[in-house]
C-alpha positions in Angstrom: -5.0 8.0 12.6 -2.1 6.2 11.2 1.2 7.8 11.0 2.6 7.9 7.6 6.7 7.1 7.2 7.2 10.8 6.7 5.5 11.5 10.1 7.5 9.0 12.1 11.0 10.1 11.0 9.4 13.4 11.3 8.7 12.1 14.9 12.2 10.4 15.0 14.1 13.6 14.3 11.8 16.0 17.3 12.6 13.4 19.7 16.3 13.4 18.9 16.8 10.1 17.6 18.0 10.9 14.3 19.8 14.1 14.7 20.3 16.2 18.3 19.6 19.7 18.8 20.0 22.0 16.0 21.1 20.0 13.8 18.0 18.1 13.9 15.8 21.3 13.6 18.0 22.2 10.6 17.1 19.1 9.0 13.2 19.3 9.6 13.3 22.5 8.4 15.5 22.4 5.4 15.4 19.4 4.1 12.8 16.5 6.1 10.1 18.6 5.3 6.6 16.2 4.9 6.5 16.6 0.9 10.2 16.2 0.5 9.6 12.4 2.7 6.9 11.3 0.4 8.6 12.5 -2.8 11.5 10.5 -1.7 9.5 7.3 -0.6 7.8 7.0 -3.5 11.1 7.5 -6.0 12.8 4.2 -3.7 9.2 2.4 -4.0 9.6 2.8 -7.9 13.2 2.2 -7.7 12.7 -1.0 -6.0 9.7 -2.4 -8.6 12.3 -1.3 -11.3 14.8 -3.9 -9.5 12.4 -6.5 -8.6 11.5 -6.5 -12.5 15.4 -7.0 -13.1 15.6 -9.6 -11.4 12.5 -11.7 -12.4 13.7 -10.9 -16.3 17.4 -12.1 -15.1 16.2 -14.7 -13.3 13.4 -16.1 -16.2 16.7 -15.9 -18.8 19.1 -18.1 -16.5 16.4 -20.8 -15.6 15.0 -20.5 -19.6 11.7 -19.9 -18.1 9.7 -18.9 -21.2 6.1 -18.6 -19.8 5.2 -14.9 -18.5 3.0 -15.0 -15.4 0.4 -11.7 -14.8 2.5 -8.7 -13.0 0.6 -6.2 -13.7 -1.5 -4.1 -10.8 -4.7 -4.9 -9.1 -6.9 -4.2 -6.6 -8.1 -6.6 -3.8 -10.7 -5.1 -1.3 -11.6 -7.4 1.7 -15.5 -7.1 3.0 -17.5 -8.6 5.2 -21.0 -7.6 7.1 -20.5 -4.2 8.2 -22.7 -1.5 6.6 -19.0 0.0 5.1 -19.2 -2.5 3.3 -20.5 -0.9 0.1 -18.2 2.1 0.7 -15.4 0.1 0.8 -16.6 -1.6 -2.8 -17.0 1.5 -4.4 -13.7 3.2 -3.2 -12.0 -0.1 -4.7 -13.9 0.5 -8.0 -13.1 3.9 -8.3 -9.1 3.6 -7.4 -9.0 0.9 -10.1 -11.1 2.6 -12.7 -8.6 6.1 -11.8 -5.3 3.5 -12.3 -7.0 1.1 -14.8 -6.5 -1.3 -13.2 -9.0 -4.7 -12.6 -10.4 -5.1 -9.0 -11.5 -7.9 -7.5 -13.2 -8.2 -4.2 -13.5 -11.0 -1.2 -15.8 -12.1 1.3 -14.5 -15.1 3.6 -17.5 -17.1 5.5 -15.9 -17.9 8.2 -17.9 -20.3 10.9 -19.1 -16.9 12.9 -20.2 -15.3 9.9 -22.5 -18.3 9.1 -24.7 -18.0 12.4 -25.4 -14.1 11.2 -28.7 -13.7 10.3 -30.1 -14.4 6.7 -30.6 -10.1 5.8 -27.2 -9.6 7.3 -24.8 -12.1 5.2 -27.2 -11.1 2.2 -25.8 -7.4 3.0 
């Protein structure tokens, strides 16, 4: 299972690496709680695309680029043989159809693939 960022300075603070003692139990219990983490994370993720944005619009003004390249979202899902495969499709379609949002899918034949049998690059 992969640790979300919440869980590892969750982690950080039980170990002692952030706070010591009871100040770091304090913390976990008052304020790094799991929910408080994410709600935090994703406010900074949004802050960020906000700045990002600034800077492409500041940056298109100085250099008098008038031609708007595609920012919006998307969905990329990587496949390749495996049976979970399909899964993997149709959680990609559904995530984009819930942010509509286009989705676009890839297969890469690499060397290795190409010596599968016929029914399993069909798959």
């Amino acid at each position: 299972m992969v640790d979300t960022p919440a869980d590892e300075l969750l982690a950080r603070l039980a170990a002692g690496k952030v706070y010591l003692g009871p100040q770091a139990q304090r913390a976990a219990q008052n304020f790094f709680r799991k929910g408080n983490l994410m709600a935090l994370r994703e406010l900074a993720l949004r802050r960020t695309a906000d700045r990002v944005e600034d800077d492409v619009q500041a940056w298109r003004s100085n250099e008098r680029v008038a031609q708007v390249w595609k920012t919006e979202a998307a969905i990329l899902c990587a496949i390749g043989p495996s049976p979970a495969a399909e899964s993997v499709l149709r959680s990609a379609a559904q995530l984009a159809q819930q942010l509509n949002v286009s989705w676009h899918a890839v297969y890469v034949e690499t060397p290795t693939l190409q010596r599968l049998p016929d029914a399993q690059r069909d798959r």
